[in-house]
C-alpha positions as CSV (number, residue, x, y, z in Angstrom):
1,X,0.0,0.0,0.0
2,X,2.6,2.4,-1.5
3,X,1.2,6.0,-0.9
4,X,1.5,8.0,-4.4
5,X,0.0,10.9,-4.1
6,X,-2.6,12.9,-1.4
7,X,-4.2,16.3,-2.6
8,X,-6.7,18.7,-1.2
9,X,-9.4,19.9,-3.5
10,X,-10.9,23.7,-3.0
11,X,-14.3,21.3,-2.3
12,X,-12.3,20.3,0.8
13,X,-12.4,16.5,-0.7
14,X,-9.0,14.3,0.4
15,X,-8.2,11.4,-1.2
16,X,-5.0,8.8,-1.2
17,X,-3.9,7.5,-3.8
18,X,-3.1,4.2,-3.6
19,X,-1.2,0.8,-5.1
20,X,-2.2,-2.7,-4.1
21,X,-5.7,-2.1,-2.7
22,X,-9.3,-2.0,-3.9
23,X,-9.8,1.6,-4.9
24,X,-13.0,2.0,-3.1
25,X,-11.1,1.3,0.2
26,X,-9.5,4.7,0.0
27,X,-13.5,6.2,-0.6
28,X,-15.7,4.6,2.2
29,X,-15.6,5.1,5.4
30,X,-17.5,2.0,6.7
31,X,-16.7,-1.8,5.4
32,X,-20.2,-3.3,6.3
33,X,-19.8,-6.8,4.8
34,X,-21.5,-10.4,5.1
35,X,-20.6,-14.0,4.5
36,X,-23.3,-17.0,5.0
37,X,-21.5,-20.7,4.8
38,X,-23.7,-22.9,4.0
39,X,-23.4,-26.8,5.3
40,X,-25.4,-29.1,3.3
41,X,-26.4,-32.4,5.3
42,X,-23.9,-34.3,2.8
43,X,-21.0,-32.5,4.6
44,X,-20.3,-29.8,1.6
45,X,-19.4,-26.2,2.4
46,X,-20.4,-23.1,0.5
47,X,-19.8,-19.6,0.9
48,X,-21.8,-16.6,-0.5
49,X,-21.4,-12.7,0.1
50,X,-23.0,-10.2,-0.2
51,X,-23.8,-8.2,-3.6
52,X,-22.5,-5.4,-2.5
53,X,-20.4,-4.3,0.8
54,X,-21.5,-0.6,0.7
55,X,-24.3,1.1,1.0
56,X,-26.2,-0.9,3.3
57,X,-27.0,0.9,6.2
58,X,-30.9,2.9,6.3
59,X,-31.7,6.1,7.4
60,X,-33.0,4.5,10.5
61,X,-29.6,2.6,11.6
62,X,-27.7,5.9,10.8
63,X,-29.9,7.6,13.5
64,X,-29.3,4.0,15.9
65,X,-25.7,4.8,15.8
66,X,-25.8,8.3,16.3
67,X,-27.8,7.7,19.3
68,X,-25.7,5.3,20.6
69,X,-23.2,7.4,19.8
70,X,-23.9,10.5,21.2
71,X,-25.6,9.6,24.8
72,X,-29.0,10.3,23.5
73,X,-30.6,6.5,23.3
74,X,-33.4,5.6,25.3
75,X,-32.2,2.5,25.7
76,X,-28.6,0.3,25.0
77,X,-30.5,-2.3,22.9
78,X,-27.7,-3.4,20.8
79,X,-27.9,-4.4,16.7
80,X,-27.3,-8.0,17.2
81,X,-30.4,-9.3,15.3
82,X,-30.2,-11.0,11.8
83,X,-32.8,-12.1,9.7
84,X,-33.2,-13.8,6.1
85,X,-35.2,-12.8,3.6
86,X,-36.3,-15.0,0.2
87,X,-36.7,-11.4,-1.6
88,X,-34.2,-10.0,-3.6
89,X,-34.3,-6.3,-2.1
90,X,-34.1,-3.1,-3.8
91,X,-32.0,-1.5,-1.0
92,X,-33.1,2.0,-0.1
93,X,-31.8,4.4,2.8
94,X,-35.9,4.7,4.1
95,X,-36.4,1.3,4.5
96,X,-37.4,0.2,8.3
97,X,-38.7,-3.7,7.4
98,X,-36.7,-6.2,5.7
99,X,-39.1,-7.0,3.2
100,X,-39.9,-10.8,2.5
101,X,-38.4,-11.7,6.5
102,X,-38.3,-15.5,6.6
103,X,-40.1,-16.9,9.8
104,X,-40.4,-20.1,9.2
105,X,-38.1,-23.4,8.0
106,X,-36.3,-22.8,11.1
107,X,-35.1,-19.4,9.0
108,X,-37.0,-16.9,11.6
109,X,-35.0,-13.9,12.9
110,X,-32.6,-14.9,15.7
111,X,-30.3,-12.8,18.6
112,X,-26.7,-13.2,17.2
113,X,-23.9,-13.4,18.7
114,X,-21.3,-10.0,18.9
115,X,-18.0,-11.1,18.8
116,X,-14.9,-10.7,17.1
117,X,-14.2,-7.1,18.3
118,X,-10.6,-6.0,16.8
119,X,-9.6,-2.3,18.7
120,X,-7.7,0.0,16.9
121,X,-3.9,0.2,17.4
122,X,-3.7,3.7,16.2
123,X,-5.0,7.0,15.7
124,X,-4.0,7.6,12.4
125,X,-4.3,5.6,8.8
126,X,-5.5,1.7,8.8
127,X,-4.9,1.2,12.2
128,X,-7.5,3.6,13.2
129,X,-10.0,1.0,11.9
130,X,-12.4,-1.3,14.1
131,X,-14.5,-4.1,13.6
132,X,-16.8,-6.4,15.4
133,X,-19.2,-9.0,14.0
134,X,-22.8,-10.7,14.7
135,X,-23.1,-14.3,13.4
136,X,-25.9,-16.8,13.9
137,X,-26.3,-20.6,12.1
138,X,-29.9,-21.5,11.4
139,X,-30.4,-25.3,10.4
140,X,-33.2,-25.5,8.0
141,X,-36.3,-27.7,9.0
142,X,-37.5,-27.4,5.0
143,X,-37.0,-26.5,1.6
144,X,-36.1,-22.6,1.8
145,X,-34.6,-20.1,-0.6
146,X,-32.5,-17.1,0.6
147,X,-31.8,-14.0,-1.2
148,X,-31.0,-11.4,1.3
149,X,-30.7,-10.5,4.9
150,X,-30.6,-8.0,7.4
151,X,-29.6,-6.6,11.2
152,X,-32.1,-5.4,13.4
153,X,-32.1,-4.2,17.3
154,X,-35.2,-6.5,18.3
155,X,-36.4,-10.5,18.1
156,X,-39.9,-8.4,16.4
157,X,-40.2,-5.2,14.8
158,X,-37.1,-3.1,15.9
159,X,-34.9,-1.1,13.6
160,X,-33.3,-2.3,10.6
161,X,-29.7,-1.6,10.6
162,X,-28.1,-3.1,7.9
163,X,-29.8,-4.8,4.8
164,X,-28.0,-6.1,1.4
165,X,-28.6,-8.9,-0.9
166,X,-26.9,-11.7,-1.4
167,X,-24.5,-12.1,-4.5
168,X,-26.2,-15.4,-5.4
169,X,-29.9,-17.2,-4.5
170,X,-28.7,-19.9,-1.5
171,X,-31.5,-22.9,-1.5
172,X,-31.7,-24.4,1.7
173,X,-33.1,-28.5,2.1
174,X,-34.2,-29.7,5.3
175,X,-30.8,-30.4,7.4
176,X,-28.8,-27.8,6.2
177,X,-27.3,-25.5,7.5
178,X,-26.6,-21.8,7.5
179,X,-24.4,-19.5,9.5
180,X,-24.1,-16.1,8.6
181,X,-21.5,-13.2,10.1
182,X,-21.7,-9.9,9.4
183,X,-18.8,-7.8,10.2
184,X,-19.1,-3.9,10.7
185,X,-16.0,-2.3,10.5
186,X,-15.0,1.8,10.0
């Protein structure tokens, strides 16, 4: 990660340039990403991610953070609630529902578990990052198709967080297995 160049527009818009790294890295503040492994009862392993990595977060999990943030949360419910959809969502900021929630194949929206927390080690470039993640398996009880998911802060209702589709449809048979872990990350 070879720093080339840094400038400063009149906009007041930074940027590094740099070698050996996904451009957008250098653009986006928050690396919100997903992976689901999939167990089939055979013993097989799959992995899908997500479509895309940005972008995910609504309106309404902005305003989650910021009152988590900022001291002004009526309560400490934390966003450790994932849920599968078998829609294929057109992802928008205003969204509050994940629309097409799964409750039922044993696919129903499920307390994850937080874990994985990496600190920062500095206050300056990559180490300034964080990340922590929420994972849950479900084991399905029936034929189920997949196509998208979502964190919430509640077991019902609650606010969606994070949303995204998958980058490819996962079909689930009776005995398999799913675990997904979503890692948010600055």
């Amino acid at each position: 990660m070879d720093k080339l160049e840094r400038f400063n527009s009149s906009d007041k818009v930074k940027a590094d340039i740099s070698r050996n790294m996904d451009i957008s890295d250098s653009f986006y503040p928050s690396k919100n990403y997903a992976i689901a492994t999939i167990v089939r009862t055979d013993g097989t392993t799959e992995e899908v991610g997500l479509a895309s990595k940005y972008n995910m977060r609504t309106s309404a999990g902005a305003n989650f953070w910021y009152t988590q943030i900022s001291g002004s949360a009526s309560s400490s419910t934390p966003a450790q609630y994932l849920a599968l959809s078998a829609n294929t969502l057109t992802v928008a900021l205003a969204d509050t529902t994940l629309s097409g929630e799964i409750s039922s194949n044993g696919c129903s929206r499920a307390a994850g578990t937080v874990g994985g927390y990496t600190a920062p080690t500095t206050t300056t470039g990559a180490g300034q990052n964080f990340s922590y993640t929420v994972s849950y398996s479900w084991t399905a009880t029936g034929s189920q198709t997949v196509n998208s998911a979502g964190l919430l802060t509640a077991a019902s209702s609650g606010t969606l967080v994070l949303e995204a589709n998958f980058s490819s449809t996962i079909t689930l048979n009776s005995g398999d297995s799913l675990t997904l872990t979503w890692t948010i990350s600055s």
